[in-house]
C-alpha positions as CSV (number, residue, x, y, z in Angstrom):
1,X,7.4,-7.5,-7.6
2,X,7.6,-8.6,-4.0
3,X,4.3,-6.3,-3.0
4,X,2.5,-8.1,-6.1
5,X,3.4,-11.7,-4.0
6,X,2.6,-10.1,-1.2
7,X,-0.7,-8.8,-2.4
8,X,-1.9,-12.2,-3.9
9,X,-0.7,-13.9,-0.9
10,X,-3.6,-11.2,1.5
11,X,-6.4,-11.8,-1.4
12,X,-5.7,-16.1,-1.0
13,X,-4.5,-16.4,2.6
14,X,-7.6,-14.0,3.7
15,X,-10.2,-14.3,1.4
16,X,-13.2,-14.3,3.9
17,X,-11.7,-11.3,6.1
18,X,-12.5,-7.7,4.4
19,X,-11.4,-6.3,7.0
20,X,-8.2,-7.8,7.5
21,X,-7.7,-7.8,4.0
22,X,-7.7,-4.0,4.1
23,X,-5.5,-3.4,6.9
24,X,-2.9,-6.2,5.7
25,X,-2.9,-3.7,2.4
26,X,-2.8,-1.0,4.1
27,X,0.0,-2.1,6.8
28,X,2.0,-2.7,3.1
29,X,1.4,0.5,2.0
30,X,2.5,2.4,4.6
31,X,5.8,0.5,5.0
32,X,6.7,1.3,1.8
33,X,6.0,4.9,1.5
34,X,7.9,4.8,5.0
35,X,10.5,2.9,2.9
36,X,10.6,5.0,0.4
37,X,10.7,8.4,2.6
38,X,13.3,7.5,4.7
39,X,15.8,5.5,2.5
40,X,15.3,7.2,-0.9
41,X,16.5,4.6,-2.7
42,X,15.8,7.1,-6.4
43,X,18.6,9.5,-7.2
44,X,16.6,11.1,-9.9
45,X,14.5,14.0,-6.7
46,X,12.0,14.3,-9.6
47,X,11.5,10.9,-9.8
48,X,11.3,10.5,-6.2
49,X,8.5,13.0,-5.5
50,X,6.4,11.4,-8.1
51,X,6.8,8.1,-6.8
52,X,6.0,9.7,-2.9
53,X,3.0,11.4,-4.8
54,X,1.7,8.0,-6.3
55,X,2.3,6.1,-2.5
56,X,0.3,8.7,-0.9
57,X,-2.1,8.2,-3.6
58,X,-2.4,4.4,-2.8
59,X,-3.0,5.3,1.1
60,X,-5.6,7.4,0.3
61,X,-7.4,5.2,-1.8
62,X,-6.9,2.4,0.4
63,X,-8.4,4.3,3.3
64,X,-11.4,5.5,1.7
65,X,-11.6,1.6,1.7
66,X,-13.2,1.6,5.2
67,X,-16.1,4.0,3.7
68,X,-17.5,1.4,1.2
69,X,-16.7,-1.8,2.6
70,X,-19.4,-4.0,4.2
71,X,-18.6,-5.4,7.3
């Protein structure tokens, strides 16, 4: 819930900054994969490699960002 705020609050707050846009979401990202890494906060290690998987995902996706945003 709190990184759906968190995302609305980037799109409003920034609207006319791309690039800040991008790196605000991809600052997010990687403090929760960090999060996620370090604190394991799943007990299910199925569960938790899945949800690892999908964060990496998201970093990937938001880094290709850079490739087809115009600045």
């Amino acid at each position: 819930m709190i990184r759906r705020v968190y995302l609305v609050a980037i799109l409003l707050y920034l609207k006319n900054e791309g690039l800040a846009q991008i790196i605000a979401y991809m600052l997010q990202a990687y403090v929760f994969t960090m999060y996620l890494y370090f604190y394991r906060p799943l007990e299910d290690p199925r569960q938790m490699k899945i949800e690892l998987f999908n964060e990496s995902m998201i970093l990937f996706a938001s880094q290709t960002l850079f490739a087809f945003t115009d600045f």
